[in-house]
C-alpha positions as CSV (number, residue, x, y, z in Angstrom):
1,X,-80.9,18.0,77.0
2,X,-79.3,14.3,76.8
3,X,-76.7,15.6,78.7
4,X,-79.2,16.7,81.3
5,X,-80.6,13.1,81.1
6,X,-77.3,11.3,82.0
7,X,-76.5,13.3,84.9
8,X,-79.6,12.3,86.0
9,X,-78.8,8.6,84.9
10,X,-75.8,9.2,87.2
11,X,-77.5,10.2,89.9
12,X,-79.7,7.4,90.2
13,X,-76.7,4.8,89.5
14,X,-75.3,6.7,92.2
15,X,-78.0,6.1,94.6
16,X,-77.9,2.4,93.8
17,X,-74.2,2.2,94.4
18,X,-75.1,4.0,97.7
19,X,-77.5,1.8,98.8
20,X,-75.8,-1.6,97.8
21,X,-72.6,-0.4,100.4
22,X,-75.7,-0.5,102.9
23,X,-76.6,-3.7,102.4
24,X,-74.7,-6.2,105.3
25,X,-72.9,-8.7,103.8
26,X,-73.8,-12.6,104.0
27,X,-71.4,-13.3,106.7
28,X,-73.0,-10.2,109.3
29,X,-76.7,-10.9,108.4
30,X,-78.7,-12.8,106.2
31,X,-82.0,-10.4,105.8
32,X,-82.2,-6.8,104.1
33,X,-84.6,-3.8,105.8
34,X,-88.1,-3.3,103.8
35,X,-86.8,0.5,103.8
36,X,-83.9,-0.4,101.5
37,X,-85.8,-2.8,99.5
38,X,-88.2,0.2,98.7
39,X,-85.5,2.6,98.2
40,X,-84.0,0.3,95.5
41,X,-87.1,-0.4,94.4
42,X,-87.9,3.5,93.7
43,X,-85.2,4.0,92.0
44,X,-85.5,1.2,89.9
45,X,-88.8,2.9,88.6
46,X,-86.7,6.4,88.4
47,X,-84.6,4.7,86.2
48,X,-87.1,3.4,84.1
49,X,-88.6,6.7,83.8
50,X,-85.4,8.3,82.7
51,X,-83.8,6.0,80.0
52,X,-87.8,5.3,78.7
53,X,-86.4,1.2,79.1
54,X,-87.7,-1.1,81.9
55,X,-85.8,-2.2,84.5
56,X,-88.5,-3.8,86.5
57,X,-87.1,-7.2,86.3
58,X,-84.3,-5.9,88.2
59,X,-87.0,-4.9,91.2
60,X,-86.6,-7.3,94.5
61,X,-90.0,-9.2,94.2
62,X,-92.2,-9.4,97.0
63,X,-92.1,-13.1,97.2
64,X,-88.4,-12.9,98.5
65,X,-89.7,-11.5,101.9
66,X,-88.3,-13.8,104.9
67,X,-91.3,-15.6,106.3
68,X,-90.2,-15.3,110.1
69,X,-89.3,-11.8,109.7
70,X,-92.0,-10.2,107.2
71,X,-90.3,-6.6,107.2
72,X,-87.3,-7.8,105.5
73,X,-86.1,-9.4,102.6
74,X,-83.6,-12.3,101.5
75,X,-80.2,-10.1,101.3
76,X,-78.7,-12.9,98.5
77,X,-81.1,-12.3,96.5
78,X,-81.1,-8.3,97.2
79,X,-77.2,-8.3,96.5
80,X,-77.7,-10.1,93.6
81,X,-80.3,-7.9,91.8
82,X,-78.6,-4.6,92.7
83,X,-75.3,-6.2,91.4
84,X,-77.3,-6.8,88.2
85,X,-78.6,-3.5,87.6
86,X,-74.8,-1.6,88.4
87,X,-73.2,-4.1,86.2
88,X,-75.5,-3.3,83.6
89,X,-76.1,1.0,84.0
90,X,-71.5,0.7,83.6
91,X,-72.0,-1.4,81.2
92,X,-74.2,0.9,79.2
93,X,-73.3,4.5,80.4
94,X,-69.1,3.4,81.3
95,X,-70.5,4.9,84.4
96,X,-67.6,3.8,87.5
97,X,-64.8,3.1,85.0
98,X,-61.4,4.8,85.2
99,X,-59.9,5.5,81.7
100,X,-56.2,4.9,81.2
101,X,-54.2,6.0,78.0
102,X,-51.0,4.7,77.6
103,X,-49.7,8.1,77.4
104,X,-51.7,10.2,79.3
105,X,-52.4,13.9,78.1
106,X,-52.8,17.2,80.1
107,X,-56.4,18.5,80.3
108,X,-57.3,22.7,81.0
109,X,-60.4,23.3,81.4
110,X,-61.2,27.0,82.1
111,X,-64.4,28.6,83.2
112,X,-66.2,28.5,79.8
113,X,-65.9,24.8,80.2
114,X,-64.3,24.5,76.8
115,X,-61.4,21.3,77.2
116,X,-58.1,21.6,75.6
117,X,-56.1,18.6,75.3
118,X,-52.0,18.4,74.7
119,X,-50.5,15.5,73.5
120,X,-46.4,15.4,74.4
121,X,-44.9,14.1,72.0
122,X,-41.4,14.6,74.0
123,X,-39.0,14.3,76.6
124,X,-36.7,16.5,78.8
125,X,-34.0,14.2,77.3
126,X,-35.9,15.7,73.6
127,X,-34.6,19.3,75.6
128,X,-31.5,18.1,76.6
129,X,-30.4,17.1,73.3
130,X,-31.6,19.9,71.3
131,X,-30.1,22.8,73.9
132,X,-26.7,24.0,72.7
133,X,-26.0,25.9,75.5
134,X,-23.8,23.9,78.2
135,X,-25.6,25.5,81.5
136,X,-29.0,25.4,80.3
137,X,-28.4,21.5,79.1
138,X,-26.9,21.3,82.3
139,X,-29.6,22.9,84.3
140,X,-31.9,20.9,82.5
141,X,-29.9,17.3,83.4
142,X,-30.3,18.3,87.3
143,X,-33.8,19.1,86.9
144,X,-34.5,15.3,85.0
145,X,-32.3,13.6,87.4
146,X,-34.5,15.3,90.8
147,X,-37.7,14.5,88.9
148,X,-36.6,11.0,88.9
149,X,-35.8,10.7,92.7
150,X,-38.6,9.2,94.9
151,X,-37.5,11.7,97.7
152,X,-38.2,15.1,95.7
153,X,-36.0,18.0,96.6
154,X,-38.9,20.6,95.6
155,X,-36.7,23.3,96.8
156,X,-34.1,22.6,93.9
157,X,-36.7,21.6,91.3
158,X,-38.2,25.4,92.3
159,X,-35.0,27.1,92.1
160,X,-33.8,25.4,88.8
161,X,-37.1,25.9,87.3
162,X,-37.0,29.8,88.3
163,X,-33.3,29.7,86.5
164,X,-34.6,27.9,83.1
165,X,-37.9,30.8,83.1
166,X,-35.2,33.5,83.5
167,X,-33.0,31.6,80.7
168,X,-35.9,31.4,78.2
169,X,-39.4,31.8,77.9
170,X,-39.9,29.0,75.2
171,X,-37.7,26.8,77.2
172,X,-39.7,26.9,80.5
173,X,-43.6,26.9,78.7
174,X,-41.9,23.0,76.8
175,X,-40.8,22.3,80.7
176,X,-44.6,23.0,82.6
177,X,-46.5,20.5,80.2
178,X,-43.9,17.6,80.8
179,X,-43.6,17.9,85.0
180,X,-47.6,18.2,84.6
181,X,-47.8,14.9,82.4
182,X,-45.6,13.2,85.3
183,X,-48.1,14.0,87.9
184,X,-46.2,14.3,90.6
């Protein structure tokens, strides 16, 4: 159920990351719509419905309505408040943050949506040094040295990969995790 809750959480920071790309910045126009003002609004009381906490101070007042132009509202002070409550809902939830590991991991998630998660703890230098045999250590120096390239040759890396699954199983299966953790 409280994961139920935070999608919904999501959703409604979402929205409010949505509508603050609407929102013109000070150099194009100084005034904000009514419409968005009440869409922010809204979803201001969503969110306070949701997470059973009030975020009615972050609501655009109805004192910051321009005088000349009584359908829309101060967009400063708009940007502002909307900045307020984002900052705040990735603050709380972590919601719009990318997380980096030093060392980052391989992640399989299959249809039961149970996650598995391999840490290598080595290299295909580890490989290169343990191998005895001279072809397969040989095999396995070309396929580290193309890896490295910036240009790829994806035809070799194919066709020496293909050799090393023919060569040995075990071999291949400790090759697939380490190309994966480079992400190429």
């Amino acid at each position: 159920m409280a994961e139920i809750q935070l999608v919904r959480i999501k959703s409604i920071y979402g929205d409010l990351k949505g509508l603050i790309s609407q929102i013109p910045s000070l150099k194009e126009s100084a005034l904000v719509s009514e419409f968005i003002v009440e869409q922010i609004n809204s979803e201001l009381d969503n969110l306070s419905d949701k997470t059973s906490s009030d975020y009615s101070t972050y609501k655009i007042p109805d004192s910051q309505r321009n005088h000349n132009w009584p359908k829309s509202f101060q967009a400063g002070v708009v940007r502002v408040q909307l900045g307020r409550v984002i900052s705040k809902l990735e603050e709380e939830y972590g919601f719009g943050q990318a997380t980096e590991t030093e060392s980052p991991g391989i992640v399989i998630v299959n249809k039961n949506e149970n996650e598995i998660s391999l840490q290598i703890n080595y290299t295909i230098n580890d490989l290169i040094d343990r191998e005895d045999d001279k072809e397969s250590k040989s095999k396995l120096i070309q396929l580290d040295k193309e890896l490295k390239k910036p240009n790829k040759d994806w035809d070799a890396i194919k066709k020496t990969l293909v050799w090393i699954l023919n060569f040995s199983k075990e071999l291949f299966l400790e090759i697939i995790p380490i190309i994966l953790q480079k992400k190429l």
